[in-house]
C-alpha positions in Angstrom: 57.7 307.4 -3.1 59.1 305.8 -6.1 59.2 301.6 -6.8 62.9 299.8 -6.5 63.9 296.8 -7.8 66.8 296.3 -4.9 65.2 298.2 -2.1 62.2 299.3 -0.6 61.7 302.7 1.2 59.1 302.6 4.4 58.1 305.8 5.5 56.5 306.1 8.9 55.5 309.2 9.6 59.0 311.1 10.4 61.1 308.3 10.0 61.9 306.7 7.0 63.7 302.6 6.2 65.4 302.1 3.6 65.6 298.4 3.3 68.8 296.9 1.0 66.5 293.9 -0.2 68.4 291.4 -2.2 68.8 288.8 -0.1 69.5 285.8 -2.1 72.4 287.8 -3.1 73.1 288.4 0.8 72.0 292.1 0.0 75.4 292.9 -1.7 76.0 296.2 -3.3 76.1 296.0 -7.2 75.5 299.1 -9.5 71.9 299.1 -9.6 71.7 299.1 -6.3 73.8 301.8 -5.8 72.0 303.9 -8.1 68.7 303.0 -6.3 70.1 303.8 -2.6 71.4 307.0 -4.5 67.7 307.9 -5.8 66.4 307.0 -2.1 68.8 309.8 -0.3 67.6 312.0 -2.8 63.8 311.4 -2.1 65.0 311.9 1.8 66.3 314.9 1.6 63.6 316.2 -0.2 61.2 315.5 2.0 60.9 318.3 4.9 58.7 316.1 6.9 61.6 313.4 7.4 63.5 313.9 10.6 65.6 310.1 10.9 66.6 307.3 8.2 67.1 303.5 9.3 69.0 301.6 7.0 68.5 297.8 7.4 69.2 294.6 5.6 66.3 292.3 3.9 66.1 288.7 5.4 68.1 287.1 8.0 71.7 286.5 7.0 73.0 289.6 6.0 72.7 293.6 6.2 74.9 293.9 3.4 77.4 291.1 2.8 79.8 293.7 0.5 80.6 295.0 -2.8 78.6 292.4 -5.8 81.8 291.0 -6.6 80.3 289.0 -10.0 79.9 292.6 -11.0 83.3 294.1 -10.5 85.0 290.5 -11.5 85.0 292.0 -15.3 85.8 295.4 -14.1 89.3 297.4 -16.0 91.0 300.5 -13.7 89.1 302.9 -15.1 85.9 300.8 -14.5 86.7 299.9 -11.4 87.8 304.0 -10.3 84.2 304.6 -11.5 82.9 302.1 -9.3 84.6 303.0 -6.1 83.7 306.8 -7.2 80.1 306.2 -7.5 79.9 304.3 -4.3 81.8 306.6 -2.4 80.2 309.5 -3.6 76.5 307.7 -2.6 77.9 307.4 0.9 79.1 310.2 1.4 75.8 311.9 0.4 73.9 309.9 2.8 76.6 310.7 5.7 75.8 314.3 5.1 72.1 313.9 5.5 71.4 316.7 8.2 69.2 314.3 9.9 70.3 311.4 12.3 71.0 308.2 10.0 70.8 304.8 11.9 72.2 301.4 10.0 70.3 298.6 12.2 72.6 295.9 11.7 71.5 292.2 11.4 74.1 289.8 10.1 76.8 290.3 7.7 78.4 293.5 7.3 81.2 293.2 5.4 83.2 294.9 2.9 80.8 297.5 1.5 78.1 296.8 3.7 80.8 297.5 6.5 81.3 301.0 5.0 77.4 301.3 4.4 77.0 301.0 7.9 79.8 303.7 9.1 78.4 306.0 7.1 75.9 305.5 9.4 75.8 307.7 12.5 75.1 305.0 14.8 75.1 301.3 14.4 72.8 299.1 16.6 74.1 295.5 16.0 72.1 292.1 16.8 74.2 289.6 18.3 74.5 287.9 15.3 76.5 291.1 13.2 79.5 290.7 11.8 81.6 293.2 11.0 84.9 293.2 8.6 86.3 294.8 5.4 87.7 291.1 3.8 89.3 292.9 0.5 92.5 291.7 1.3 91.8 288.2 0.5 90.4 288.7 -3.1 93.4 290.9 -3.7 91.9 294.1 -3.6 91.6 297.0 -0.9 88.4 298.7 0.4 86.5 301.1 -2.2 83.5 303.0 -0.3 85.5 305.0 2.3 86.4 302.3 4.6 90.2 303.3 4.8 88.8 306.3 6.0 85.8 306.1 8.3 86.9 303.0 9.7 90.7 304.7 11.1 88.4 307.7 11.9 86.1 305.6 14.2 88.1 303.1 16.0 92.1 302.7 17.5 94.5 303.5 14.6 96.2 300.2 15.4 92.5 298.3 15.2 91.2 299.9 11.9 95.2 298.6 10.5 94.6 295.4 11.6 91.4 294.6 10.2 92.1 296.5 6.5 95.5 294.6 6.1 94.2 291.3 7.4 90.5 290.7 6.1 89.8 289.7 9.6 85.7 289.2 10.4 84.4 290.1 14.1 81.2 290.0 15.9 78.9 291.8 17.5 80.7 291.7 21.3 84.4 292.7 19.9 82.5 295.8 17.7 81.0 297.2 20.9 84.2 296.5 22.7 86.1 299.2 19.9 83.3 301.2 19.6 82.1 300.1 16.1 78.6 299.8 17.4 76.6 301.6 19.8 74.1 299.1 21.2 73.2 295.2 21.0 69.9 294.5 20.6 68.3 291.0 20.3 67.9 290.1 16.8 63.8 290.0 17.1 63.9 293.6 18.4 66.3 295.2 16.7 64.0 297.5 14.5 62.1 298.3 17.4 64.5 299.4 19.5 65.9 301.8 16.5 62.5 303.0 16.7 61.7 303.1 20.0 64.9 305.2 20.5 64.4 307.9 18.0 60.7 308.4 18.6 61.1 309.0 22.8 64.5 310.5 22.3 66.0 311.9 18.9 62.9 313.1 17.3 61.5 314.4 20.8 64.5 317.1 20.6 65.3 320.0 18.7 65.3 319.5 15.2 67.8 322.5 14.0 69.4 322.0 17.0 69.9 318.2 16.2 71.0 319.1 12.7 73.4 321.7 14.1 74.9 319.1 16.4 75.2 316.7 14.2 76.8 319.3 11.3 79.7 320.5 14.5 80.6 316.9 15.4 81.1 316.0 11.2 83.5 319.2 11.4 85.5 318.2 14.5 86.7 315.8 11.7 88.3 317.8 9.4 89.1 321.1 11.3 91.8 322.1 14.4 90.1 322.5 17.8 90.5 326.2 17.4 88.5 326.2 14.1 86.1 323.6 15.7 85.8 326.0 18.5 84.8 329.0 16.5 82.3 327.1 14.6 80.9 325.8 17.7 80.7 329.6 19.3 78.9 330.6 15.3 76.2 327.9 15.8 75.3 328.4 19.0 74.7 332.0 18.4 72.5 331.5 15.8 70.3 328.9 17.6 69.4 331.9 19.6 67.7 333.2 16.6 65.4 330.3 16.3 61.7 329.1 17.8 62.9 326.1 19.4 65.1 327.8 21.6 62.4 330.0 22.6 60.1 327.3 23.5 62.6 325.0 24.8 63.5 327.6 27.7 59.9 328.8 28.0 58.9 324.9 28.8 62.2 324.4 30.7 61.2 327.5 33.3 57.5 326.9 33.2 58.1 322.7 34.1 56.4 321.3 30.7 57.7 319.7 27.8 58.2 321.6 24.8 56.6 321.4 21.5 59.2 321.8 19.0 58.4 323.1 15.6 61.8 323.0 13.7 62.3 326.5 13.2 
């Protein structure tokens, strides 16, 4: 794997880390580390043996505190278009990973660490998280998507109150909306992202997980009808596959089965 300046990349077997590591800066997003977490997707998806991603924050305060804003302090309209292009455009590539991403969240995530994390498909959250999208009180709005994923994962009314109010909230009140999935002790955090993908997630299907995850991305954008008939297209072709072979020879002959991803 190829040496960052503003991230490392830990690959354990199937699962790979990337690790925003800038804390002195609280981890915050400027260019170069966009173009770094962009290079890191791309090593990801190249790599067939990769079946989950973790994306974590480096030292204790923060998993991504926002947006660098020394670096878009200079920034004209056009600049700053760019800007919010380029980090969109990053998230959204790592959102449409076809493998399970997990954002293990310790600290601050706010601003575009906030939108890092929901483009995430599940957050686990130590006690100590904190979650918010503050551009509101430097006079600007949010860049990376978070108008958008944020109204698309919680109560309309919630995702309004905290874009036109800046307001920060912690770990409890993101489980209570559904912002998070899990709390987790701060100490075990990783582990438990782990733990969870190794016994569960990577223990099932891959295409089938891929497939899944693919369906409920749709569901997004698409009437139930359409979901519907994409559903009904799917599940036909998983018929086609080895997995589904050997997860209903194991089912009837009372063993676990040995996946293969094809």
């Amino acid at each position: 794997m190829s040496s960052f300046e503003n991230l490392r990349l830990v690959v354990d077997g199937p699962i790979t880390t990337i690790i925003i590591d800038r804390p002195k800066a609280l981890n915050a997003l400027n260019p170069a580390t966009i173009d770094e977490l962009d290079q890191a997707i791309d090593l990801i998806a190249a790599n067939n043996e990769c079946r989950a991603c973790v994306i974590t924050g480096g030292g204790e305060k923060a998993f991504v505190a926002g947006a660098d804003i020394a670096a878009m302090a200079n920034m004209d309209a056009p600049q700053a278009e760019s800007f919010s292009r380029r980090g969109s455009g990053v998230l959204r590539k790592l959102e449409l990973l076809p493998i399970p991403v997990v954002a293990a969240v310790g600290g601050f995530a706010l601003g575009g660490g906030c939108e890092l994390a929901l483009s995430c498909d599940f957050i686990y959250a130590s006690p100590n998280a904190r979650f918010g999208q503050p551009e509101v009180k430097l006079g600007l709005i949010a860049g990376f998507g978070g108008t958008q994923r944020l109204t698309r994962k919680v109560p309309y009314g919630v995702a309004m109150e905290l874009l036109t109010t800046g307001r920060m909230i912690d770990a409890d009140e993101a489980l209570r909306i559904g912002l998070v999935n899990r709390i987790v002790p701060r100490e075990e955090l990783l582990e438990t992202v782990y733990t969870m993908l190794r016994t569960e997630l990577l223990a099932r299907a891959p295409v089938a997980v891929s497939r899944s995850k693919a369906l409920v991305q749709a569901a997004l954008d698409t009437t139930l009808d359409e979901g519907l008939g994409l559903e009904s297209a799917s599940f036909a072709t998983i018929f086609n596959t080895s997995d589904f072979r050997e997860g209903v020879t194991a089912f009837l002959g009372k063993r676990d089965p040995v996946f293969t991803g094809r």
